[in-house]
C-alpha positions as CSV (number, residue, x, y, z in Angstrom):
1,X,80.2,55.9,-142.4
2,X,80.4,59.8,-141.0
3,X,78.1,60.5,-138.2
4,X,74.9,62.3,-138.9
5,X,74.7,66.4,-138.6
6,X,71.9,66.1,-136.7
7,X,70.4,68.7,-133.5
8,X,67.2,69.0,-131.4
9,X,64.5,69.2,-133.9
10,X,62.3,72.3,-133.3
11,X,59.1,70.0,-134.0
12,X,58.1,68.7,-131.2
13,X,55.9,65.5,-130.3
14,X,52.4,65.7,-131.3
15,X,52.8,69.3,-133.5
16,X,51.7,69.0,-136.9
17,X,54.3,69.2,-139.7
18,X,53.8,71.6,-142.7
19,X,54.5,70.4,-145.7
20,X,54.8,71.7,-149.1
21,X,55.1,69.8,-152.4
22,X,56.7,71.2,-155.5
23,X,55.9,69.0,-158.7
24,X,52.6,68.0,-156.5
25,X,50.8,66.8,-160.0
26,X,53.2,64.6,-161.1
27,X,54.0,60.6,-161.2
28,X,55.6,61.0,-157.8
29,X,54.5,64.0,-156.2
30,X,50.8,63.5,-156.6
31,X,50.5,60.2,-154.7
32,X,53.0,61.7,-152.3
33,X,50.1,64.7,-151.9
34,X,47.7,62.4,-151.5
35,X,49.6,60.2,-148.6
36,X,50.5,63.5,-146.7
37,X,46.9,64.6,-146.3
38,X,46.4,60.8,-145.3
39,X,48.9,61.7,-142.3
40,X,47.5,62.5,-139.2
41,X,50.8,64.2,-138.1
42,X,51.8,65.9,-141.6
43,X,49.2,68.7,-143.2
44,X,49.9,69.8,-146.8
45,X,50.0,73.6,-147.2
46,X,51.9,74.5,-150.7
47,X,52.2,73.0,-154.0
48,X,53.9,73.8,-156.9
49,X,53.2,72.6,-160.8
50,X,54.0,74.3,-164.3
51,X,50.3,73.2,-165.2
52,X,47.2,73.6,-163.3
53,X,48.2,77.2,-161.8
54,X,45.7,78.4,-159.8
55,X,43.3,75.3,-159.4
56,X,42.5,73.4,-156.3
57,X,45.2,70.4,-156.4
58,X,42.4,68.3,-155.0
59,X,40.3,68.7,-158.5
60,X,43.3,68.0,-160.8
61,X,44.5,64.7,-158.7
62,X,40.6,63.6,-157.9
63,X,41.0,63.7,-154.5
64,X,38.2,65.5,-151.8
65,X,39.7,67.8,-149.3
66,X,42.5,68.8,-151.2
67,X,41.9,72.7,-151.0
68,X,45.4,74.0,-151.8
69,X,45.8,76.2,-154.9
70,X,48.4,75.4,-157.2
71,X,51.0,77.5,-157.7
72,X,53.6,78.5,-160.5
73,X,56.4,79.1,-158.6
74,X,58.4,77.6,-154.9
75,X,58.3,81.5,-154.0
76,X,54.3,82.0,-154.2
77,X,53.8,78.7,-152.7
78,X,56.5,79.5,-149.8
79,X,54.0,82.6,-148.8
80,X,52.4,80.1,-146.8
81,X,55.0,79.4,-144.0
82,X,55.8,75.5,-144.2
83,X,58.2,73.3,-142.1
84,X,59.4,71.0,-144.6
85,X,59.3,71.7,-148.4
86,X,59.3,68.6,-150.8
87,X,60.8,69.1,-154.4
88,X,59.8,66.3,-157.2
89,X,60.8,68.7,-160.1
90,X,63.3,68.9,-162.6
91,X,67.0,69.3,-162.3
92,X,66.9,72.9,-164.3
93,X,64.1,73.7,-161.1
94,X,65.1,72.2,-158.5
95,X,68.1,73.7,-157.1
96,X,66.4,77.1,-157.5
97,X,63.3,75.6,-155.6
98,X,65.9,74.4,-152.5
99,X,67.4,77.6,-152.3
100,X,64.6,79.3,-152.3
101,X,62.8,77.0,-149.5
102,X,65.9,77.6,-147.3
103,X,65.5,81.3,-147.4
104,X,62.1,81.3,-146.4
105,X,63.2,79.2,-143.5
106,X,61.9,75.6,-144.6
107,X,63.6,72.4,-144.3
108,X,63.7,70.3,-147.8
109,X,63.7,66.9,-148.9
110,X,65.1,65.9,-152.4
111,X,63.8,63.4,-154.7
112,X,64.4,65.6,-158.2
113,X,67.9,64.3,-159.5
114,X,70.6,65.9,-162.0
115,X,71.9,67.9,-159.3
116,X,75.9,67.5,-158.8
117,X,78.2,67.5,-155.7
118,X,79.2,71.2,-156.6
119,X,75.5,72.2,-156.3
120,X,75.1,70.3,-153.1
121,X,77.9,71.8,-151.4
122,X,76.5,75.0,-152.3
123,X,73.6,74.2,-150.8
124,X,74.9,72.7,-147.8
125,X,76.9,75.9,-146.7
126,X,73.6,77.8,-147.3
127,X,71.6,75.2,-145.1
128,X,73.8,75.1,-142.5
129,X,73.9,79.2,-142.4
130,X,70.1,79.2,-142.4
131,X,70.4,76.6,-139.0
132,X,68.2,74.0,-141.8
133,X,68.5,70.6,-143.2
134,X,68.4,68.8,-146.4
135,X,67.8,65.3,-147.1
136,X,68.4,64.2,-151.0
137,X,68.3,60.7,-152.3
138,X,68.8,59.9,-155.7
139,X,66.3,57.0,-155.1
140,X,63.8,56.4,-151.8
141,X,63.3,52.7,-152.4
142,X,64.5,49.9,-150.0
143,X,65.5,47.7,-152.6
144,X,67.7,51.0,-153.7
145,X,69.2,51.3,-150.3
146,X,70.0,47.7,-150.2
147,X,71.9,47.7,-153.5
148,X,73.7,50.8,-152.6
149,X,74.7,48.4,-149.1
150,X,75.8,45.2,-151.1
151,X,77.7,47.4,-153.8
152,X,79.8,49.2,-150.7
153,X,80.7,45.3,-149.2
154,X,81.1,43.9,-153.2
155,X,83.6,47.4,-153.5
156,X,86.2,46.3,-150.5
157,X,86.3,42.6,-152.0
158,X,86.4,43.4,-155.6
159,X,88.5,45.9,-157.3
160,X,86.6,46.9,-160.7
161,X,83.2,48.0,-161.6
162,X,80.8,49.9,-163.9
163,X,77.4,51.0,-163.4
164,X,74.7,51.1,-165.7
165,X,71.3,53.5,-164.9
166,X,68.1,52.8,-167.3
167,X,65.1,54.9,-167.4
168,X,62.2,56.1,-169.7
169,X,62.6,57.7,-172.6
170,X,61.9,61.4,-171.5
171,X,64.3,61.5,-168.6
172,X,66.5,64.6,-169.5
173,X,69.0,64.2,-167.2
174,X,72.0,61.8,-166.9
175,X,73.2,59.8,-165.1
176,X,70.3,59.3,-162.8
177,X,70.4,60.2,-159.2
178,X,70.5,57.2,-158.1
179,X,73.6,56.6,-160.2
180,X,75.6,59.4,-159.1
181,X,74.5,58.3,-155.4
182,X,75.9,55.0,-155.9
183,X,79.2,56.0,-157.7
184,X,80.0,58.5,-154.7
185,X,79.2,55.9,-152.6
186,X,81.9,53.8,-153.7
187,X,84.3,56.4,-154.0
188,X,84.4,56.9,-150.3
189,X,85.4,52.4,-150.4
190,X,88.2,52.7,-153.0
191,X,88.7,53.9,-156.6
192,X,88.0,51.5,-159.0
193,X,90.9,49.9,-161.2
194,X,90.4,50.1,-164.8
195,X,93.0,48.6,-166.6
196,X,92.2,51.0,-169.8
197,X,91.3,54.4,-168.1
198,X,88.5,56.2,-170.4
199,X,90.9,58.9,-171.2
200,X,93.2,56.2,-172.8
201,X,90.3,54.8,-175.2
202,X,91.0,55.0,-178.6
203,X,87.7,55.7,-181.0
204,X,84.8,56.9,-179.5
205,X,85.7,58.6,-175.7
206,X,81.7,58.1,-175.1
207,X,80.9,54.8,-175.6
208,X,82.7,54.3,-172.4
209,X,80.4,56.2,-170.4
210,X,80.7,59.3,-167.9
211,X,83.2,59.3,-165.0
212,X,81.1,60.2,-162.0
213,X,83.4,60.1,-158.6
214,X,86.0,57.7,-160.5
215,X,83.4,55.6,-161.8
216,X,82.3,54.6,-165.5
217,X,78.6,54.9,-165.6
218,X,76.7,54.4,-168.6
219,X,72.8,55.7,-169.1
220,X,69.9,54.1,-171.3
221,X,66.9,56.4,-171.5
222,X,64.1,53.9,-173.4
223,X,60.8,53.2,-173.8
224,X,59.5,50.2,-171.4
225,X,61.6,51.3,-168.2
226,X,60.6,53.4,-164.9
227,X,64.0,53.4,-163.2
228,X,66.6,50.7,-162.7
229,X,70.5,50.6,-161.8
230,X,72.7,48.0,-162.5
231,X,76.1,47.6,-161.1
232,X,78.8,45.1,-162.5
233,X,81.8,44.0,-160.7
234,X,84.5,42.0,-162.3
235,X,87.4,40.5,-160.9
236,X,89.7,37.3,-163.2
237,X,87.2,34.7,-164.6
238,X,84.7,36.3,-162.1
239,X,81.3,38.4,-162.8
240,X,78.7,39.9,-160.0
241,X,75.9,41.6,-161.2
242,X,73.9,43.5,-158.6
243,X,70.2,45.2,-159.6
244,X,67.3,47.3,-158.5
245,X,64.3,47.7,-160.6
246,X,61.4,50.2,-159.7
247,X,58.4,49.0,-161.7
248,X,56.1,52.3,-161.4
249,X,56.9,55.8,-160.9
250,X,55.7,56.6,-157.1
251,X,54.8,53.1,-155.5
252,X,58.2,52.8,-154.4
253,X,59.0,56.1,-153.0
254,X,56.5,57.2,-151.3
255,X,57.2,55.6,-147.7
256,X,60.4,56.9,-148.1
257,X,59.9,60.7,-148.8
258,X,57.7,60.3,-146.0
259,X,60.5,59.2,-143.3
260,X,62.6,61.7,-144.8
261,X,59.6,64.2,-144.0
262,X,59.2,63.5,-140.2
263,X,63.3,63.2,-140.3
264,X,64.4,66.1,-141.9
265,X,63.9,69.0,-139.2
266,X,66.5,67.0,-137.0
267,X,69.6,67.4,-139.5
268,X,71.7,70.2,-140.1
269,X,72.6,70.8,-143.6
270,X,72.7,68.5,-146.6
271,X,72.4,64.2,-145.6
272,X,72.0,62.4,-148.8
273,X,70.9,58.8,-149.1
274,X,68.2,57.1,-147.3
275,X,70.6,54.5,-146.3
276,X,72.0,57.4,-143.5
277,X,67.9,57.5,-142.1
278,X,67.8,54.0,-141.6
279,X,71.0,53.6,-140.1
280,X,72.6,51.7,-142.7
């Protein structure tokens, strides 16, 4: 695995890290809000939400001591000069929201997904010309990282795959992050060898899923599910079936964004995977 960008982080020992939070009311972002003003070493200072502009974030999440105002928009929140700005929005938001974070001289950590490699090495190249970094992960579970470790060993050993991403039923975009992490993952093993490429399928091209960095991956958005991926590896009379299942919305993730938080003013430009912060 490539070495880390990383330089001398301008936080030092002891300072406080600012941290603002766009998509601070929602499933993820408001437990994260909550757990950075928990943090002795992290103060939160911005937040973002398309509802609730203008109200104390403390009063919508029920929460004492919360005084920052809501705001509509990364910009308005970014007034407030932050170190690290968090984005838990949507993928039509969120590469705005990073750009726009960079400019006004914040590091950012990703957790929305939809974004693809072309919008990352955008970003990157504005990152690294703003002297900033950017952490994304399409998941920040362990038991995410872990699966993403075992698919990389299964990938040199076994030659074909497919991966399947489910979620709930109002997840717009697809794949998940967590997919398209995966899949580029593997990419960077081998290619995978499909004896029928998709482009040779005869009936319906898309029943056999998107190709996403040489890999089939195929996306079930249904009531009953938070976020899962499943990859399948096949070789002769042989099957291996590796999952992850989250089973709420921010449980999961929150210890993660958090590392990423107290990480991120060390990099230099775009790191994704939280595999690459705990040396994995």
């Amino acid at each position: 695995m490539a070495l880390l960008a990383v330089r001398k982080s301008p936080i030092h020992a002891g300072m406080t890290i600012r941290v603002a939070i766009a998509g601070a009311t929602g499933k993820v972002g408001g437990p994260l809000a909550k757990a950075v003003a928990q943090s002795s070493d992290l103060e939160l200072v911005g937040a973002v939400a398309r509802a609730n502009t203008g109200r104390r974030l403390g009063d919508v999440l029920g929460v004492s001591g919360l005084d920052v105002v809501i705001h509509g928009t990364a910009a308005e929140a970014l007034a407030v000069p932050c170190d690290v700005f968090v984005d838990y929005t949507r993928a039509d938001a969120a590469k705005a929201h990073i750009l726009t974070a960079l400019e006004h001289g914040a590091h950012v950590v990703v957790g929305s997904s939809g974004l693809s490699d072309e919008d990352f090495a955008e970003i990157d190249h504005v990152a690294k010309r703003k002297a900033r970094g950017v952490f994304a992960a399409g998941n920040f579970a362990i038991t995410a990282v872990l699966l993403q470790r075992f698919a990389r060993m299964a990938a040199a050993e076994i030659p074909t795959w497919e991966i399947i991403d489910y979620s709930y039923e109002k997840k717009v975009d697809a794949p998940s992050g967590t997919a398209r992490e995966l899949a580029s993952q593997l990419a960077a093993v081998r290619a995978p060898d499909y004896h029928v490429p998709a482009s040779s399928t005869v009936g319906a091209r898309e029943a056999r899923g998107a190709t996403v960095a040489g890999t089939q991956v195929h996306s079930v958005r249904l009531p009953g599910y938070t976020s899962s991926v499943e990859i399948v590896f096949g070789v002769g009379a042989e099957r291996l079936s590796i999952r992850h299942d989250s089973l709420d919305a921010s449980g999961p993730y929150v210890g993660g964004t958090l590392l990423a938080i107290r990480r991120v003013p060390s990099l230099l430009g775009v790191v994704r995977g939280l595999d690459r912060l705990l040396g994995a």
